[in-house]
C-alpha positions in Angstrom: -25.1 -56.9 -8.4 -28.9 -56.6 -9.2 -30.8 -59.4 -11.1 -31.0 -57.8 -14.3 -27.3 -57.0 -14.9 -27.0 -60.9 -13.7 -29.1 -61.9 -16.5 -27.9 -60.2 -18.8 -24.8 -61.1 -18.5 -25.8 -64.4 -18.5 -27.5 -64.4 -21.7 -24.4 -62.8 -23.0 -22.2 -65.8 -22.4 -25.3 -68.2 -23.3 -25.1 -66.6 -26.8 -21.4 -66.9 -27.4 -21.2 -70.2 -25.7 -23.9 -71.2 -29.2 -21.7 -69.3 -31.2 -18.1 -71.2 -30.6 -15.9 -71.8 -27.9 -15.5 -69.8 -25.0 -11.6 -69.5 -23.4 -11.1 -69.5 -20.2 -7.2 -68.7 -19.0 -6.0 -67.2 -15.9 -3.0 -69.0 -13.9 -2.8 -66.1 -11.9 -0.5 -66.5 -9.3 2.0 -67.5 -11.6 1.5 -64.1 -13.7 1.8 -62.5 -10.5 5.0 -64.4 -9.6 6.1 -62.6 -12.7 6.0 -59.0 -11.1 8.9 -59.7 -8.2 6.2 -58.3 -5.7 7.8 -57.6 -1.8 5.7 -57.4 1.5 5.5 -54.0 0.8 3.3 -54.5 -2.2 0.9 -56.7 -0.7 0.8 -54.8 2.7 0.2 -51.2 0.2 -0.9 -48.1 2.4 -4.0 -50.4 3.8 -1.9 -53.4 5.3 0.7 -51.2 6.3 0.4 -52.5 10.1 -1.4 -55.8 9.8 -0.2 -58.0 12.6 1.5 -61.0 9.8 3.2 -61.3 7.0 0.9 -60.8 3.7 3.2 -61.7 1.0 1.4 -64.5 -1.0 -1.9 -63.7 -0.4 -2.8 -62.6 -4.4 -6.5 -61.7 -3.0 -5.0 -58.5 -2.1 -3.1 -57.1 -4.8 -7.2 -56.4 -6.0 -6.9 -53.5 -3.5 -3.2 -52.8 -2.7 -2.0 -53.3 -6.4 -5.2 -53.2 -8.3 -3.5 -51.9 -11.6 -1.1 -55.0 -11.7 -4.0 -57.6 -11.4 -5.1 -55.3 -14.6 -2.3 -55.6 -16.3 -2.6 -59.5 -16.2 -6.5 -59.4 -17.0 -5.7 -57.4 -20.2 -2.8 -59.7 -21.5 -4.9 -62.9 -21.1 -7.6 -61.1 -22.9 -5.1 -60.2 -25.7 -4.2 -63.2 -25.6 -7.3 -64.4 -26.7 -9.2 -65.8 -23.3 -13.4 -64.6 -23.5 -13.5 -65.2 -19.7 -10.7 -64.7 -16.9 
């Protein structure tokens, strides 16, 4: 991420932090605990063959099951968090 996009983000969260109180939720893993997921869905077409099992490591559902870690990101914004 270049410098500028890093700033102004920054100066995005600076101005709602003076503005009120920022909410930050995300107990991920239990979300994800929520979803039932196999092997299968953590191994996805990419881990298919990986030499251990890879059921538990949530890291990876941002590539093998990217549109459930999505999911979760849009309810904790509906929810009301500013910042996941």
């Amino acid at each position: 991420m270049n410098q500028n996009i890093k700033t102004k983000r920054w100066e995005q969260l600076e101005a709602l932090l003076r503005e009120r109180i920022v909410i930050i939720d995300g107990a991920m893993g239990t979300m994800i605990q929520q979803y039932k997921l196999d092997e299968a869905a953590f191994r996805g077409d990419r881990f298919q063959n990986w030499h251990k099992d890879l059921k538990g490591n949530n890291d990876l559902l941002n590539v093998t099951r990217p549109q459930v870690i999505q999911e979760i990101h849009r309810k904790y914004l509906e929810a009301g968090a500013d910042i996941i």
